[in-house]
VODO-209562 format. One record per residue (C-alpha): x, y, z. Coordinates in pm, 1 decimal. Each point is the difference from the previous one (the first is absolute). Layout:
# residues N
ATOM          x          y          z
ATOM          X          Y          Z
...
***
This chain:
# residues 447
ATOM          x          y          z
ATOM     4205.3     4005.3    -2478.5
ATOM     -134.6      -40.5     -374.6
ATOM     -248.4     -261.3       50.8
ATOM     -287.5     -212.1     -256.6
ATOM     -399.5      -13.8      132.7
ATOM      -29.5     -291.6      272.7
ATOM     -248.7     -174.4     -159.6
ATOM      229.5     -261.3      -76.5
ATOM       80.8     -394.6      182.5
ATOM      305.4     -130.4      112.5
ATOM       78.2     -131.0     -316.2
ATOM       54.6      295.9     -161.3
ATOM      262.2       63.0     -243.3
ATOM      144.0      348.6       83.0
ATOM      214.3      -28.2     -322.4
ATOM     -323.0       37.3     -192.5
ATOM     -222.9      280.0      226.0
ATOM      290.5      196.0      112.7
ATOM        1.0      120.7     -398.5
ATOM     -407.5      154.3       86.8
ATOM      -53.2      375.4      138.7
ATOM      204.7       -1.9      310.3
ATOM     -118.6      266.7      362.6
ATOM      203.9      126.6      186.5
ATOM      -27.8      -31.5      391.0
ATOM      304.4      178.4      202.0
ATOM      139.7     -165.0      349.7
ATOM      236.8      139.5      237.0
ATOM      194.9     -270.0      209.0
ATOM      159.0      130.3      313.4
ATOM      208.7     -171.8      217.7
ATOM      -24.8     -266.9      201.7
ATOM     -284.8     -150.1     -177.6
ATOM     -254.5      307.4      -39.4
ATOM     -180.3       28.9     -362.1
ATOM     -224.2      314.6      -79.6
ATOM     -161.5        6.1     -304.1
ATOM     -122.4      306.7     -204.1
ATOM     -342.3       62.6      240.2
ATOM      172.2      -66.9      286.1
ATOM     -106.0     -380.5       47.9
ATOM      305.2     -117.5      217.8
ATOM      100.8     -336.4      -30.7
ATOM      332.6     -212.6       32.1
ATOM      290.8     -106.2     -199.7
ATOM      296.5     -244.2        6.1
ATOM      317.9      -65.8     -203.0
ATOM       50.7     -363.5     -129.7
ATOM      389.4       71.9       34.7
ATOM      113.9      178.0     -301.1
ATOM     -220.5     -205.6     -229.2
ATOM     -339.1      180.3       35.8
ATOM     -322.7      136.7      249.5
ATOM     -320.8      -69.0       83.5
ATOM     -225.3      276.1       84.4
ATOM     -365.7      -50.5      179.5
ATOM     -200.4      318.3       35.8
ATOM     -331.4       78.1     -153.0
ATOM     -125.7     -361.6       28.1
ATOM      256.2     -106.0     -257.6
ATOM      310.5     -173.2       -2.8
ATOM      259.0      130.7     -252.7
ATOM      353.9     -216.5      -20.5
ATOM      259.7       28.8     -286.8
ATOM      331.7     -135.8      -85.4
ATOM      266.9      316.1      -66.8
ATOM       94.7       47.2     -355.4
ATOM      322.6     -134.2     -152.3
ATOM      121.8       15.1     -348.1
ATOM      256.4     -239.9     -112.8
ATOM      234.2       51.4     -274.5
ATOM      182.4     -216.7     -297.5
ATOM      306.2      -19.2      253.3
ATOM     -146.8      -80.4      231.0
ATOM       41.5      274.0      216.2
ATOM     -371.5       73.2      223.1
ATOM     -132.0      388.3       68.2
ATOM     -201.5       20.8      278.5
ATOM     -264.8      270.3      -17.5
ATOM      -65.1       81.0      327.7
ATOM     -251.4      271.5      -62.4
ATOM     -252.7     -214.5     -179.0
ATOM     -135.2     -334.2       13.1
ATOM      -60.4     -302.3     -244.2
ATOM     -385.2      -87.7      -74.2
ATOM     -205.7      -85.9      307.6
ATOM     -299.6      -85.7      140.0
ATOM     -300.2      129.1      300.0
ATOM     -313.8     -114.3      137.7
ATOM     -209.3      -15.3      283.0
ATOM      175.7       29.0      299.8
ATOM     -140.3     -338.0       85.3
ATOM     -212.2     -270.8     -132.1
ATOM     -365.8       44.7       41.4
ATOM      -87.1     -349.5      118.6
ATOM      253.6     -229.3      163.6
ATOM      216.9     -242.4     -164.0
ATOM      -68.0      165.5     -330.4
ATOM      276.3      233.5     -216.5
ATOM      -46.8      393.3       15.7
ATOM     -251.5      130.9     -191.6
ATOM       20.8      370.7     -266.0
ATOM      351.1      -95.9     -134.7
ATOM      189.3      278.8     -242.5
ATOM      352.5       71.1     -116.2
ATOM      228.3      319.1       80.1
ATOM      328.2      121.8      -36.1
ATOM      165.0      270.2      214.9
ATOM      226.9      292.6      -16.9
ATOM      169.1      209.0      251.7
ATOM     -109.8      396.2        6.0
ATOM      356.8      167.8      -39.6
ATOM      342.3     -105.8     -123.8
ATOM       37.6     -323.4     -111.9
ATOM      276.2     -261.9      107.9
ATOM      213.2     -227.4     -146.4
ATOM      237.0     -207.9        5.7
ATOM      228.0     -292.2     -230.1
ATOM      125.5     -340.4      152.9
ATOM      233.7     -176.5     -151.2
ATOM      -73.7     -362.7     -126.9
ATOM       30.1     -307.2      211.4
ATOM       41.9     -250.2     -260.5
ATOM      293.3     -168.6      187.4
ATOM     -258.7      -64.9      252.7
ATOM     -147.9     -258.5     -286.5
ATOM      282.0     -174.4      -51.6
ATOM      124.9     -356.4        8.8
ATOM      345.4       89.1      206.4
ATOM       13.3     -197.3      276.2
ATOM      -31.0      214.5      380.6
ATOM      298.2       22.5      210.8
ATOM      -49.4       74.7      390.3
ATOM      280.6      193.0      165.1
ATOM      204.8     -264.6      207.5
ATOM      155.6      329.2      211.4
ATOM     -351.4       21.6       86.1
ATOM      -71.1     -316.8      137.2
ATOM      283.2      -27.9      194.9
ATOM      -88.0      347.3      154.7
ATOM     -315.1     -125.3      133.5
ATOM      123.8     -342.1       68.2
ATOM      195.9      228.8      272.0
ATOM     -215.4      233.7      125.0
ATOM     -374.4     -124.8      -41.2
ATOM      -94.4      -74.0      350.9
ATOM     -381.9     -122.8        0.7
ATOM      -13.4     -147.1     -314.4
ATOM      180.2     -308.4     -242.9
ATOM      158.5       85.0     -308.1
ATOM       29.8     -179.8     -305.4
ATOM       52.8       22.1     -361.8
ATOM     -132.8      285.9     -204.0
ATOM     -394.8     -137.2     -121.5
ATOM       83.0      143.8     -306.5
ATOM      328.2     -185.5      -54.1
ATOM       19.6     -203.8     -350.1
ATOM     -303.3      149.6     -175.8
ATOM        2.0      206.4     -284.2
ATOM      -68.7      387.7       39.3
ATOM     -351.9      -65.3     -182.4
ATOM      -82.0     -272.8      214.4
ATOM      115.5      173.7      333.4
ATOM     -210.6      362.2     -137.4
ATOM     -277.7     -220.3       -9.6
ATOM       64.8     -153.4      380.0
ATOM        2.7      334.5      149.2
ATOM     -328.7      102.6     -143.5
ATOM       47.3       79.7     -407.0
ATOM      127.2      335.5     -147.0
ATOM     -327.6      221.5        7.5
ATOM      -40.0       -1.7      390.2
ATOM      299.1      110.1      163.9
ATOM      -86.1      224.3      263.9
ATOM      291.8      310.8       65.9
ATOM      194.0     -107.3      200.4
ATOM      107.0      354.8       87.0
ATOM     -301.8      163.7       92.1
ATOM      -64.2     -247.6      296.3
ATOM     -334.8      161.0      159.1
ATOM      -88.1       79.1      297.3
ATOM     -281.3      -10.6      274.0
ATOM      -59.7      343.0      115.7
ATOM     -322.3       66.8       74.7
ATOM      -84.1     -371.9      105.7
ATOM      -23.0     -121.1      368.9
ATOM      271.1     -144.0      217.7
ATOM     -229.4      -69.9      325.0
ATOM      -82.0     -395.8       19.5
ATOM     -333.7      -73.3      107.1
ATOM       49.3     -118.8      330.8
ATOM     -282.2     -304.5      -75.8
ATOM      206.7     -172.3     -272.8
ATOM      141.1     -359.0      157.1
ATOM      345.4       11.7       37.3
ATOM      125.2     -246.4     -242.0
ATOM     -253.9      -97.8     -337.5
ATOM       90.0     -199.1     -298.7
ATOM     -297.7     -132.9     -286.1
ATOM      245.4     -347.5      -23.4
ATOM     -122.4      -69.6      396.8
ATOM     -371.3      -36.3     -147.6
ATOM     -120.8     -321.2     -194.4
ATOM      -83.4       44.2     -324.2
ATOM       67.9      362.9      -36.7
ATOM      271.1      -16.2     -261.6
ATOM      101.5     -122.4     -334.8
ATOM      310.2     -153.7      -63.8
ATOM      270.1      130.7     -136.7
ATOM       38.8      -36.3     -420.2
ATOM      273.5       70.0     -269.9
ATOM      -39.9      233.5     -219.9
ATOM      237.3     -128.5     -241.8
ATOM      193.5      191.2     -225.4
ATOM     -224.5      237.6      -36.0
ATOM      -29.3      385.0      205.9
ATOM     -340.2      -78.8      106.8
ATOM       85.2       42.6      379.6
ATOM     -292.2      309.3       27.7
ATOM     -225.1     -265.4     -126.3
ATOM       66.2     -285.2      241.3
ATOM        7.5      305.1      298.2
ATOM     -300.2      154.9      -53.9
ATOM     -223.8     -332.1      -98.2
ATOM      119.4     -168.8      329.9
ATOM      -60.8      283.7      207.7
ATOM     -333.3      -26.3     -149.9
ATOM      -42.0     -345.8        4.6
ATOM       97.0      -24.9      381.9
ATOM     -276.3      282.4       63.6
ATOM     -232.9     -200.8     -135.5
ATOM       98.5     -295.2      212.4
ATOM       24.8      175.7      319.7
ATOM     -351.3      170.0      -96.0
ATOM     -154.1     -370.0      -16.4
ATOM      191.4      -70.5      365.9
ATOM     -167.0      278.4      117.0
ATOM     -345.8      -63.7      -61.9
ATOM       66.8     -376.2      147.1
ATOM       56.8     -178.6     -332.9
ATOM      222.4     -291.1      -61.6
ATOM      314.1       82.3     -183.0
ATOM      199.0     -268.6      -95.7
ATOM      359.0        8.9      106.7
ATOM      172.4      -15.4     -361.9
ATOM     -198.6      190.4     -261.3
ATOM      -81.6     -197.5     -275.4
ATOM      -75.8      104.0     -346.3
ATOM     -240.4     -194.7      -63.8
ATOM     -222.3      116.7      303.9
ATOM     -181.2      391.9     -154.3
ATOM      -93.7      113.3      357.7
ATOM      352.4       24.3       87.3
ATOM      220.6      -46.7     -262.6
ATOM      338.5      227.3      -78.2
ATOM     -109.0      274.9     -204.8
ATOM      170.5      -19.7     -384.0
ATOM      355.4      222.9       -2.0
ATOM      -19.5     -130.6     -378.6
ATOM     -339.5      177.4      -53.1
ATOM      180.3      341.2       96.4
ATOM      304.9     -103.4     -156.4
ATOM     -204.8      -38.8     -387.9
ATOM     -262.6      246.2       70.1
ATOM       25.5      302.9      177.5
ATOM       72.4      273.5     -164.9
ATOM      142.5      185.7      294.2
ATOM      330.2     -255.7       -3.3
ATOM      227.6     -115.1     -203.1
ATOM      -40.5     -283.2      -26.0
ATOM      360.9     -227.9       77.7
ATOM      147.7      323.9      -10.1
ATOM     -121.2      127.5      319.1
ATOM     -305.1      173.6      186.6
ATOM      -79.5      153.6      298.9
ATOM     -263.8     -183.6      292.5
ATOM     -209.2      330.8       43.2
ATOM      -67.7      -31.8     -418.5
ATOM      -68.4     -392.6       32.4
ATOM     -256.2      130.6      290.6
ATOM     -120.5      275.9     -206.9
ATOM      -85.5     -248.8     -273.1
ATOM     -163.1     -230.6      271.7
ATOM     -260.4      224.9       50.5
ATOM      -39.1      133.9     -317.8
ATOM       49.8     -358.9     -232.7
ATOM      -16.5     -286.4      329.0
ATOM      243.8     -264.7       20.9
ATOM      -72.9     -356.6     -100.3
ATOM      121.5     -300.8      171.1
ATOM      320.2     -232.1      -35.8
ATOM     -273.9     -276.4      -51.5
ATOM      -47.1      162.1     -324.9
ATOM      322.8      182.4     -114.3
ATOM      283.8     -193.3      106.3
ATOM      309.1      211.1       13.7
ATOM      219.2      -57.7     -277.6
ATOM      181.2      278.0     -109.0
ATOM      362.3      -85.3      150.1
ATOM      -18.5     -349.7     -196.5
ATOM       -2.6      175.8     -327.2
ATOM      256.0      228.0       -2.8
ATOM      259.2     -174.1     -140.0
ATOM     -289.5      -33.3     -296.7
ATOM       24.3      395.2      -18.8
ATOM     -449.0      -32.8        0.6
ATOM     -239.4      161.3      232.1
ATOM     -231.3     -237.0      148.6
ATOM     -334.0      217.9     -159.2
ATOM     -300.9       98.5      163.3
ATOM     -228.9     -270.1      -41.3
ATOM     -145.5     -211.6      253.4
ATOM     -363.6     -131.9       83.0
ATOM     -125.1       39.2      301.8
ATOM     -379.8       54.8      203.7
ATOM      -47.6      381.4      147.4
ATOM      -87.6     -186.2      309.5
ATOM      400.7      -61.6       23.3
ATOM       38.4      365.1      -93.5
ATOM      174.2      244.6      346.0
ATOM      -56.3      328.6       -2.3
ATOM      207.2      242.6      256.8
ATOM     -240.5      250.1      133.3
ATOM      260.0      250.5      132.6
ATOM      378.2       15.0      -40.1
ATOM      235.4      265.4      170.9
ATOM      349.8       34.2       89.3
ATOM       46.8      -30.1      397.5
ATOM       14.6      409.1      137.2
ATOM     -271.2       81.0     -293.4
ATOM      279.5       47.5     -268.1
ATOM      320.7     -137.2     -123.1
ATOM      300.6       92.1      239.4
ATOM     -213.3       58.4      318.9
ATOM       36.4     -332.3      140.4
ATOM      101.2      -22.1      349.6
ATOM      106.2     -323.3      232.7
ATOM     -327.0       74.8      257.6
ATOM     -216.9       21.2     -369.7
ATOM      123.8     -337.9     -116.8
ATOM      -52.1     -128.2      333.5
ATOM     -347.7       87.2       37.3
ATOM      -73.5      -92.1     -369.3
ATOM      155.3     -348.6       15.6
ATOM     -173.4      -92.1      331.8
ATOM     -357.0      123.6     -126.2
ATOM       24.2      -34.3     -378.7
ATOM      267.8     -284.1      -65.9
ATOM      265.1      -69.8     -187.0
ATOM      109.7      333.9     -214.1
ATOM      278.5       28.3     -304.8
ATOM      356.0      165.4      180.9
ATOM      234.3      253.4     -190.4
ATOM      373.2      -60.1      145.7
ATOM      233.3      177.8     -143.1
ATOM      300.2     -249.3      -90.0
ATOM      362.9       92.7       31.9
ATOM      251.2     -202.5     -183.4
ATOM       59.4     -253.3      288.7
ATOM     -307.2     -100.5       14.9
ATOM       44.8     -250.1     -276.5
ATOM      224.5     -178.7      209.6
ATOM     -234.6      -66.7      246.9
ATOM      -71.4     -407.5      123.2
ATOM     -163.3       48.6      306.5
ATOM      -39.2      162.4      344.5
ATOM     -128.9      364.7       80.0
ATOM      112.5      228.5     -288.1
ATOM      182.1      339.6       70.7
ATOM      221.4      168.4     -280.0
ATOM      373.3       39.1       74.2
ATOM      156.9      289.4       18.6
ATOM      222.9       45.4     -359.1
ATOM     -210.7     -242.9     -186.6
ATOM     -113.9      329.8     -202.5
ATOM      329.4       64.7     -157.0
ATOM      -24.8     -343.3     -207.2
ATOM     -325.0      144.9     -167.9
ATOM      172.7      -26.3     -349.3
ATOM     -220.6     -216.4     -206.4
ATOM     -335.6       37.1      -65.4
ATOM     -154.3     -277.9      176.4
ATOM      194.8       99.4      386.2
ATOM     -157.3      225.4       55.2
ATOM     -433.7      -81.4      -22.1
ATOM     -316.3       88.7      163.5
ATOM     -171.2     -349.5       79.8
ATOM     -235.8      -65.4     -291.5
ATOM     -220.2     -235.6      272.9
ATOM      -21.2      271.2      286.1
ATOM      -19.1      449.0      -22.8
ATOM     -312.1      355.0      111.6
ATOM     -210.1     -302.7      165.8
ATOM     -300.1      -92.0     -135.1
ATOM     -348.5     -132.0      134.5
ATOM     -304.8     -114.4     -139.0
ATOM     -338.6     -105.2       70.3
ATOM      -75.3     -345.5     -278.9
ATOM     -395.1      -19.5      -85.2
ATOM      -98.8     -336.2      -74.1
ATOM     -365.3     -121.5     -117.1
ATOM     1576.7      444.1      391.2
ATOM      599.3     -248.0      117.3
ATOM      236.0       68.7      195.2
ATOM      -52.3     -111.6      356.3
ATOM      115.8      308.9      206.0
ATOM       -3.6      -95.2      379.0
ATOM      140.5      211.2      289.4
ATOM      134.6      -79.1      328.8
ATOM      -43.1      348.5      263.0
ATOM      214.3      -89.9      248.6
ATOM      308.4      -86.6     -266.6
ATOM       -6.9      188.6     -333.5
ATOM     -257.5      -32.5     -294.2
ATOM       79.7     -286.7     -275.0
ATOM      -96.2      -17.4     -327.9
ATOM     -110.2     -335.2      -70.4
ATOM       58.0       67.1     -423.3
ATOM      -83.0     -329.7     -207.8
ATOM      204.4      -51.8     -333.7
ATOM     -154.9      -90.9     -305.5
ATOM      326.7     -149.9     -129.5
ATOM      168.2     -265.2       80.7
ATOM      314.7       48.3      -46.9
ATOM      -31.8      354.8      193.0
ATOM      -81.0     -114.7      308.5
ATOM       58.3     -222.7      317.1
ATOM     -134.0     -371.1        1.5
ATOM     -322.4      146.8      191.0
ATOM      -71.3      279.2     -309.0
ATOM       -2.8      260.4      284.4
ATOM      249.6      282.2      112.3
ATOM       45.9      124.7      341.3
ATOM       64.0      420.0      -41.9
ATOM       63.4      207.4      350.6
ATOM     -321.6      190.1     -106.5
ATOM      233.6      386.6      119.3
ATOM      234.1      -83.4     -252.5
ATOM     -228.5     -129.4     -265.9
ATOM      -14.0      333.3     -173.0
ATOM     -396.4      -54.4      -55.3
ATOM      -83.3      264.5     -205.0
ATOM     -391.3     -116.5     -135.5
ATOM     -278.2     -178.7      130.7
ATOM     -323.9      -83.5      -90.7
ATOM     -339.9     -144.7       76.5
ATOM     -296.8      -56.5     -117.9
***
């Protein structure tokens, strides 16, 4: 790593410093999730798909995006050996509900050969041509889908822009090919955990369901209701009175602001995608405002081609911080069923990865399993998708002065209780059913 002093705030512009005298400070990551830096400090690691990693050993916290170069074709080279510009800190704020203090910028190299390599561009992804399901397809499943109802394609009748945007936005796609796996996590249930839970069986626990619009701000709306039905359940807890429906204009226990990650954070892109662990990174290291004072607006003005721009007004008071953040199994693909179950039960509500094959847009309601075949009809771009709402599980713990509702059932098979954020991609209730074996979760995480 080639990193600036850390004398620096969280509003520092790494643009600027990263120019000054840079150190050097070497790290050795080792699999699973083992970090060991250059005198011998051993710490941990995790991969944020194949978009970045954040490393914490030392007392510092070091994530970066990986670089990318783009060129006048188009055409994107992915550097794998090095990353963009990025930032560390303390490992954790000093005093609660506060951001990180001892901020500085880095960039990092790989010791060795470097690694490259050229994809091509996606530009009919942007277009205005109108998506066409596969009718074969439909009538396949129509046939053979046992436990659930099938209907038409969700993506049916938009435009391949407006459908890119649906399924999360261009910049998040997670590899669909390199589906990961839990090895080292544990498959024993803890013989205490009821036999049947579910968050929507508690008053006042949850938020309801929202659009996102036309916008790929899915990771926002995930990781903000997560949060916000933390916060909820932590009031329950303590034997506080939680109204039933959320209401904006109540602060103690309002919906957290998707828009506020949406036009700020710097770890997402904005209606272009993002990834919940970043929108909890920047919890704890920006907070999260409240819906009461940045409404979300982002999927209104598309059509506008404008941003909706960082600016709101708002009291620190209505200011959440996350105090810790992790993916379920301590890093991303280590999730296991008995993890989620424990998590969910003593933690709430955490943010699902399912991996979705190309029926799955067909789905209306019932229990979700994928049909055997459905894979050969993964021709277009948007068949084949990994959920922008759900995947490596993430939970968090909200300071104030994380939403899909996963629930399981022991004695049956495990559900995922996954809520849409669009409506026009999901059932009248805004929730899917998915046979939690088949679901193909592949990340998890808490905080």
């Amino acid at each position: 790593f080639y990193h600036t002093v850390d004398i620096f705030s969280n509003n520092v512009n790494c643009d600027e410093v990263i120019r000054s005298e840079l150190s050097t400070y070497k790290v050795t990551i080792q699999e699973p999730n083992v970090a060991v830096d250059e005198h011998q400090n051993k710490g941990t690691w995790t991969a944020i798909f194949g978009q970045g990693f954040e490393v914490i050993i030392g007392g510092k916290k070091w994530f970066a995006f990986y670089k990318y170069t783009e060129d006048k074709d188009g055409n994107y080279t992915s550097h794998c050996s090095e990353t963009m510009t990025g930032w560390f800190h303390d490992a954790a704020p000093i005093v609660p509900a506060t951001p990180p203090l001892h901020w500085g910028c880095y960039h990092g190299e790989k010791a060795g050969p470097k690694t490259v390599r050229v994809h091509a561009p996606s530009s009919a992804m942007d277009s205005d041509e109108i998506f066409k399901a596969e009718d074969e397809l439909q009538k396949m499943l129509e046939e053979k889908a046992t436990t659930w109802t099938v209907g038409p394609n969700m993506l049916e009748g938009m435009t391949l822009r407006d459908a890119k945007r649906r399924i999360g936005g261009g910049r998040s796609r997670r590899h669909v090919a390199q589906q990961l796996s839990a090895t080292h996590a544990s498959e024993e249930v803890d013989p205490k955990l009821p036999k049947s839970f579910s968050w929507r069986n508690v008053d006042g626990a949850l938020v309801p369901v929202r659009d996102q619009q036309q916008c790929g701000s899915c990771y926002a709306f995930g990781a903000t209701e997560m949060m916000s039905a933390r916060v909820r359940i932590g009031l329950l807890r303590q034997g506080k009175k939680v109204p039933k429906t959320p209401s904006i204009f109540d602060p103690m226990v309002a919906m957290l602001s998707p828009q506020h990650v949406v036009s700020c954070s710097q770890y997402s892109q904005g209606c272009d995608g993002g990834f919940e662990y970043l929108v909890a990174k920047y919890g704890q290291d920006f907070g999260i405002v409240s819906d009461h004072c940045f409404a979300y607006e982002s999927g209104l003005r598309v059509q506008e081609n404008t941003a909706v721009p960082c600016e709101y007004q708002c009291p620190e008071s209505q200011r959440y911080f996350v105090h810790d953040y992790h993916y379920v199994g301590g890093y991303c693909g280590n999730s296991s069923v008995p993890q989620l179950m424990e998590e969910l039960v003593t933690g709430g509500p955490i943010s699902v990865g399912i991996l979705c094959t190309p029926d799955f847009m067909h789905y209306q309601s019932g229990i979700f399993k994928p049909v055997k075949g459905a894979e050969r009809y993964a021709k277009n771009p948007f068949e084949v998708c990994i959920s922008h709402k759900f995947c490596c599980c993430l939970s968090t713990t909200v300071r104030v002065k994380w939403c899909a509702d996963l629930c399981f059932c022991r004695t049956q098979t495990m559900l995922f209780y996954s809520l849409a954020t669009a409506k026009r991609m999901a059932p009248s209730t805004g929730r899917y059913r998915i046979a939690g074996a088949q679901a193909g979760v592949n990340e998890a995480f808490s905080g």
